[in-house]
C-alpha positions as CSV (number, residue, x, y, z in Angstrom):
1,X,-100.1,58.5,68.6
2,X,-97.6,60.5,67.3
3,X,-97.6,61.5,63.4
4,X,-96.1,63.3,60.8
5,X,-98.1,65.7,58.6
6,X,-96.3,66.5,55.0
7,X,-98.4,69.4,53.3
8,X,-100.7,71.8,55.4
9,X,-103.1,73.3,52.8
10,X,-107.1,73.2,53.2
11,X,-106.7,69.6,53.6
12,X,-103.8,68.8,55.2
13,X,-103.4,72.1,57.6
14,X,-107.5,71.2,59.4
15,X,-106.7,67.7,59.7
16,X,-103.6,68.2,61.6
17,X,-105.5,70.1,63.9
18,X,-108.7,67.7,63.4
19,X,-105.7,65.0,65.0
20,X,-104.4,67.5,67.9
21,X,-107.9,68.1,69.3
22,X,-107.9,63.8,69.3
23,X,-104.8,64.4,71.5
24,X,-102.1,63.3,69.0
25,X,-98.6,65.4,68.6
26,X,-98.6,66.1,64.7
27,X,-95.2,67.5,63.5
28,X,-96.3,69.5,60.5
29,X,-93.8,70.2,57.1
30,X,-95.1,72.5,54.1
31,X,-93.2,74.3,51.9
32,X,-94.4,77.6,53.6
33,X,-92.3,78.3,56.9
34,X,-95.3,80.3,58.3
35,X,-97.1,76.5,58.3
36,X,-94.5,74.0,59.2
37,X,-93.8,72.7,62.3
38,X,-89.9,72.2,61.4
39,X,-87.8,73.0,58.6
40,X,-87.2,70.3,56.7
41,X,-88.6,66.5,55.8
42,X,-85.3,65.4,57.8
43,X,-86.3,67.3,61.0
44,X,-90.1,65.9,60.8
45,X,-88.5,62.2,60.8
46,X,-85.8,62.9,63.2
47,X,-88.7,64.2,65.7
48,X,-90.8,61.1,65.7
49,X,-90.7,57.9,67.9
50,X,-90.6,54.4,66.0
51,X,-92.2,53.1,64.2
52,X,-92.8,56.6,62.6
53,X,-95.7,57.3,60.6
54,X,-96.0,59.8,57.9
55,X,-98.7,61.3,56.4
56,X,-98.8,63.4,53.0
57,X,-101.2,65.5,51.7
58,X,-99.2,66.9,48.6
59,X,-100.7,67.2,45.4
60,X,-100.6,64.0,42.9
61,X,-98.3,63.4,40.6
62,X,-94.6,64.1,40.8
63,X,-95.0,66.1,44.2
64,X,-96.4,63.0,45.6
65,X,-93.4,60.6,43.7
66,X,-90.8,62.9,45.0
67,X,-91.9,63.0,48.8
68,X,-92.4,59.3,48.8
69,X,-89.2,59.2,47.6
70,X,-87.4,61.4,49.9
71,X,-89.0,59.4,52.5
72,X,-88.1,56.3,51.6
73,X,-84.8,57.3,52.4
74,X,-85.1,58.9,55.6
75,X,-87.6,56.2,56.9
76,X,-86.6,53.1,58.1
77,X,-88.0,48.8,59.1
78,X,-91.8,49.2,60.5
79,X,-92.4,52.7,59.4
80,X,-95.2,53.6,57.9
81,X,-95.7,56.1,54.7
82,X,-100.0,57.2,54.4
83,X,-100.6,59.0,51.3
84,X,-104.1,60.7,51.6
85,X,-103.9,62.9,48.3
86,X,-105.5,62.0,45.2
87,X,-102.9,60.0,43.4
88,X,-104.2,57.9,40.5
89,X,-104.8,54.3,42.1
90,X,-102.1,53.1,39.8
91,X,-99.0,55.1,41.0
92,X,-99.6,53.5,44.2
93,X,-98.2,50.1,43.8
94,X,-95.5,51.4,42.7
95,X,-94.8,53.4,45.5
96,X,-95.6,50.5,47.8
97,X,-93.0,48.4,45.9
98,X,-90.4,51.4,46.0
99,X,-91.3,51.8,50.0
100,X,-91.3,47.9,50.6
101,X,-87.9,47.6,49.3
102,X,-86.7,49.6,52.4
103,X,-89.1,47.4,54.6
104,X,-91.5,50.6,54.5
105,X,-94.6,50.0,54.8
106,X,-97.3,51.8,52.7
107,X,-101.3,52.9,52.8
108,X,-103.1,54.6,50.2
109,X,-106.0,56.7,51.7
110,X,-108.3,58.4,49.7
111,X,-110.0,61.5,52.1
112,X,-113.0,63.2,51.7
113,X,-114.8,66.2,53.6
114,X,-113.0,69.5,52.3
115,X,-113.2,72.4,54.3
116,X,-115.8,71.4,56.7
117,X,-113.9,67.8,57.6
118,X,-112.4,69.9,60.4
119,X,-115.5,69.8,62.6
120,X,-117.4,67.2,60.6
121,X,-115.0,64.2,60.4
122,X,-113.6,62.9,57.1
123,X,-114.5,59.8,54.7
124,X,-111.7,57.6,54.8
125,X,-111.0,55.0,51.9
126,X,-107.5,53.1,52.4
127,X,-105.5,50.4,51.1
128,X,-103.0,48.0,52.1
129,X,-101.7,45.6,54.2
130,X,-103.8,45.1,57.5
131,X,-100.8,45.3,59.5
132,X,-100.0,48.6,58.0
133,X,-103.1,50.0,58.4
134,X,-103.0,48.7,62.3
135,X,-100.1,51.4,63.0
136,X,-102.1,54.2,61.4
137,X,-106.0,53.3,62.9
138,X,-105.5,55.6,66.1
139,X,-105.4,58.4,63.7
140,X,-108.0,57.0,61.4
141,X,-110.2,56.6,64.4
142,X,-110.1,60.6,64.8
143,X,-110.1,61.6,61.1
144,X,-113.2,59.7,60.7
145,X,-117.0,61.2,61.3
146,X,-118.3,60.7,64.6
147,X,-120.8,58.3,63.5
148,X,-120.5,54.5,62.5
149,X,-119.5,55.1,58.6
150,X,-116.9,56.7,57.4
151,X,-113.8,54.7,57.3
152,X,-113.1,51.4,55.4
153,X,-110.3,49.5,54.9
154,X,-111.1,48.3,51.0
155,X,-108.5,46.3,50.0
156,X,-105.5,46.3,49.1
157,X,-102.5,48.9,48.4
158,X,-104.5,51.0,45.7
159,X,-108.2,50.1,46.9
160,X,-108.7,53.2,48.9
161,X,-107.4,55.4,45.7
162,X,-109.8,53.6,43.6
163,X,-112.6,53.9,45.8
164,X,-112.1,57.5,45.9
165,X,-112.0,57.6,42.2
166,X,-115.0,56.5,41.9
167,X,-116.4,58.5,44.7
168,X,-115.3,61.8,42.6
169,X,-116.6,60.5,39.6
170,X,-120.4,60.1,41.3
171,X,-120.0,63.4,43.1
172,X,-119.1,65.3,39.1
173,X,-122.4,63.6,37.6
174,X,-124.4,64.9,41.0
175,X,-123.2,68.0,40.6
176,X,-124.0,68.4,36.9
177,X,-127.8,67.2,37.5
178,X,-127.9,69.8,40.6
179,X,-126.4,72.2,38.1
180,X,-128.8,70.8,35.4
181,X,-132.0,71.1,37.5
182,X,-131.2,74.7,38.9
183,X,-131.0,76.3,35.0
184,X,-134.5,74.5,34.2
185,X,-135.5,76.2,37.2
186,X,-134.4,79.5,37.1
187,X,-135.1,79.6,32.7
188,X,-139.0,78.4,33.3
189,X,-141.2,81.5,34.6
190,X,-143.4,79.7,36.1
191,X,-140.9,79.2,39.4
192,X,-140.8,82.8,41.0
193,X,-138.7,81.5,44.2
194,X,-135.8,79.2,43.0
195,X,-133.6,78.9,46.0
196,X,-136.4,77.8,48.1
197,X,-137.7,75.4,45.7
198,X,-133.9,74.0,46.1
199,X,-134.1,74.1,49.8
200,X,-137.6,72.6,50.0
201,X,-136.0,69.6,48.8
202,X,-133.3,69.5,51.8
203,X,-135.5,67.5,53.5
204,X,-137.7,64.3,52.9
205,X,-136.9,64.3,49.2
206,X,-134.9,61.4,47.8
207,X,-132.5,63.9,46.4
208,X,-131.8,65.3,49.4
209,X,-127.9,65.8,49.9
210,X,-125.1,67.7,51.5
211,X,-124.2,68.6,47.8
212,X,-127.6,70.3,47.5
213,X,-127.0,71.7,50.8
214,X,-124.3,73.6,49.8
215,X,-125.8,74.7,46.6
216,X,-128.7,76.0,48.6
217,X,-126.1,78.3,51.3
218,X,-124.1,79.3,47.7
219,X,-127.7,80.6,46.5
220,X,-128.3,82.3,50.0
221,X,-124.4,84.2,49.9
222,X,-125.2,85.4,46.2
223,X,-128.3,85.2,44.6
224,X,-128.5,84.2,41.2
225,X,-124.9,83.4,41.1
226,X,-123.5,86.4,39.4
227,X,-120.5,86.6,40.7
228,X,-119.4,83.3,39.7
229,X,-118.7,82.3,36.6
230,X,-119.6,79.4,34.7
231,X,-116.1,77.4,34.6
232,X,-114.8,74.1,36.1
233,X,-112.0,72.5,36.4
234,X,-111.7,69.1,36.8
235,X,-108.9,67.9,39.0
236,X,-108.4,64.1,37.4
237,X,-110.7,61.6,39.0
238,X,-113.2,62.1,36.7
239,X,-111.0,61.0,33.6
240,X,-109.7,58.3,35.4
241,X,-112.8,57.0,36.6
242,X,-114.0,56.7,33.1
243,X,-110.9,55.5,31.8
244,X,-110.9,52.5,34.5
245,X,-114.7,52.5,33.0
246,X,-113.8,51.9,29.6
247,X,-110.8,49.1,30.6
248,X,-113.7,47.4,32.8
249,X,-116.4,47.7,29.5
250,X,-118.7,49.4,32.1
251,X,-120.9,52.3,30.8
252,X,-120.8,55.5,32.7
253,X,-123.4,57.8,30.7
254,X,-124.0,60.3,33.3
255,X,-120.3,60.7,34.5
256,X,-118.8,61.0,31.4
257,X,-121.4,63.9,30.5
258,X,-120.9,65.4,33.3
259,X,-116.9,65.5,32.4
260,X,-117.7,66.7,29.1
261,X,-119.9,69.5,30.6
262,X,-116.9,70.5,32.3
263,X,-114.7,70.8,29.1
264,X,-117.4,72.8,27.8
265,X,-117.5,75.3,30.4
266,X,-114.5,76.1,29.3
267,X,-115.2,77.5,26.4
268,X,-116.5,81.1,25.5
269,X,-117.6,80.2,21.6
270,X,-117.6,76.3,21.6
271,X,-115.9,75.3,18.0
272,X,-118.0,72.2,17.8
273,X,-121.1,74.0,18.4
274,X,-119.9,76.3,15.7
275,X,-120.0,74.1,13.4
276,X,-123.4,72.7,14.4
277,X,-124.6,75.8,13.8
278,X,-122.7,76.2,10.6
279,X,-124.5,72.9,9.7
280,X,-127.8,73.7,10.4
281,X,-127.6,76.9,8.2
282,X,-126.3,75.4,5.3
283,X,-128.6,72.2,5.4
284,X,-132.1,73.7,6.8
285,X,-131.5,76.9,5.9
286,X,-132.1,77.6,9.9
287,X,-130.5,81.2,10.6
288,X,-127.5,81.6,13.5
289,X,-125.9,84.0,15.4
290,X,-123.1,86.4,14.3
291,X,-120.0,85.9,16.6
292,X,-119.5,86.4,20.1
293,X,-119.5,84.4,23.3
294,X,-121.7,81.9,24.2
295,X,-125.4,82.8,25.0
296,X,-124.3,86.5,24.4
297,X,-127.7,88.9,22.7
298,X,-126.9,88.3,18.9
299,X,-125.9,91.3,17.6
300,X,-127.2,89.9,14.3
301,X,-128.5,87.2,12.3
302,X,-126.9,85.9,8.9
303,X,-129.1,85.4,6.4
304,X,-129.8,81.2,5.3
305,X,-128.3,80.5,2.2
306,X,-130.9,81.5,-0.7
C-alpha cells in the first residue's frame, strides 16, 4: 500500500523503513529536511493515491492536535488519519469527531518495540471503526512481530490508546522491581557476581523478560552503572493509567509506587525525607545527617536534642 509517514524520529524514521522492506512506498514529513521525504504536509497528501492514509508519530499533546488538524483539512471522503503516538486515550474521540466531520476516518494505535521494532516487529494496539482499520491492515500486517501476537484491534476509537496505557503503566512497576531487586543485590555482600545472577535468570525463571534482558546487556556495556545516573522521567502514561485507576476504584499499589519512585529520583535531598528525619530526631532522639545530597558520606552528625 502506499502511506504517509508524519514524524521520523526513533519511532517513526525505523518503521518507515520497517514498511519499505514490506514493499510499501512511505512518503516521509519531519520537521528536519535532512529526514523528510517532501517539504511540506501538503506535498505528502498531494503524493498519495486515494483513499490516502496517514500515519503520525508526533509527540502527544498539541503537536499531535495541530497535525490532526492540518490534516483534516487537506484530507478528504475515505481517507484515513492513524495516530501511533502516545496521546492520552481521551483526546482521541475528539479527534475522531473533528476528522469524521470531514468524512475522515480515524485509528488510534498505540505502538510498542522502541529501537529494536525495526528488525523485531512492533506491538500494535488500535482503535476504531473496523472499516477504518481495514484500509490501514496491510501496513499493520508488516509493523507487527513475525509471530502470531502482536496486533489487536481492541475496540473502539481510543481502545488501542488505553491499552497502551496500561501497557506503560505495567512496564514502570516492572522496571521498578528489576531496579528494586538489582540494589538488594549489588548492597548484600554475600552476591560477588551480580550481573550474572541477573542473567542466570534470562532463562527458565518465571521472571524472565526482554526488560531483564536489556538490563542484563546495560550491566555488560557499563558495569555497575556509573555512568548513568539515577533519574527518570516519566513520559505520561503512568499518571494516566493511575488516574483512569482511581476513576475505575481499581487499586494499583505497585504502579503507583513505581511512579512515585520516579518523582523521587528526581530529587538530590528529598524535602519529605527531610522532614522524616527531622522527625525522628526530635521524637526518638535518633541522630541524622548534616546536609548534602542524597546517600552522600555524612560529613557530620547533629547531636539528638538533650
Amino acid at each position: 500500500m502506499d502511506i504517509g509517514m508524519i514524524g521520523l524520529g526513533k519511532m517513526g524514521g525505523n518503521m518507515r523503513e520497517r514498511l519499505r522492506r514490506g514493499g510499501h512506498t512511505v512518503v516521509g514529513f519531519d520537521r528536519d529536511p535532512e529526514l523528510s521525504d517532501v517539504e511540506s504536509l501538503e506535498k505528502l497528501c498531494q503524493a498519495l493515491p486515494s483513499p490516502k492514509v496517514v500515519w503520525v508519530m508526533v509527540p502527544s499533546g498539541d503537536p499531535t492536535r495541530e497535525t490532526v488538524k492540518a490534516l483534516g483539512a487537506l484530507l478528504g471522503e475515505g481517507d484515513v488519519v492513524v495516530d501511533g503516538g502516545n496521546s492520552r486515550w481521551t483526546d482521541d474521540k475528539e479527534h475522531g469527531d473533528y476528522l469524521a466531520e470531514r468524512s475522515v476516518g480515524f485509528v488510534d494505535c498505540g505502538v510498542s518495540g522502541g529501537v529494536w521494532g525495526l528488525d523485531n516487529g512492533y506491538a500494535l494496539m488500535c482503535g476504531g471503526d473496523a472499516k477504518h482499520v481495514a484500509v490501514v491492515q496491510p501496513a499493520f500486517d508488516t509493523l507487527k512481530p513475525d509471530g502470531e501476537f502482536g496486533f489487536v484491534h481492541a475496540g473502539p476509537v481510543g481502545a488501542g490508546h488505553f491499552s497502551k496505557m496500561v501497557h506503560n503503566g505495567i512496564e514502570y512497576g516492572v522496571m521498578q522491581a528489576y531496579g528494586e531487586g538489582y540494589e538488594l543485590l549489588e548492597k548484600a555482600a554475600v552476591c560477588e557476581n551480580v550481573t550474572e545472577v541477573l542473567r542466570s535468570w534470562r532463562e527458565g525463571t518465571v521472571v524472565r523478560s526482554w526488560l531483564l534482558d536489556l538490563l542484563v546487556a546495560a550491566l555488560d556495556d557499563d558495569p555497575g552503572l556509573s555512568q548513568i545516573a539515577g533519574y527518570a522521567e516519566d513520559s505520561g502514561e503512568g499518571r494516566w493509567t493511575i488516574e483512569a485507576a482511581i476513576e475505575h476504584a481499581v487499586p494499583m499499589h505497585a504502579i503507583t509506587a513505581a511512579l512515585y519512585a520516579r518523582f523521587q529520583s528526581r530529587q538530590e535531598d528529598p524535602p519529605a525525607m527531610k522532614a522524616v528525619a527531622a522527625m525522628r530526631n526530635q521524637f526518638g532522639g535518633h541522630a541524622v545527617r548534616a546536609g548534602g545530597a542524597a546517600g552522600a558520606t555524612p560529613t557530620a552528625d547533629i547531636d539528638p536534642p538533650q
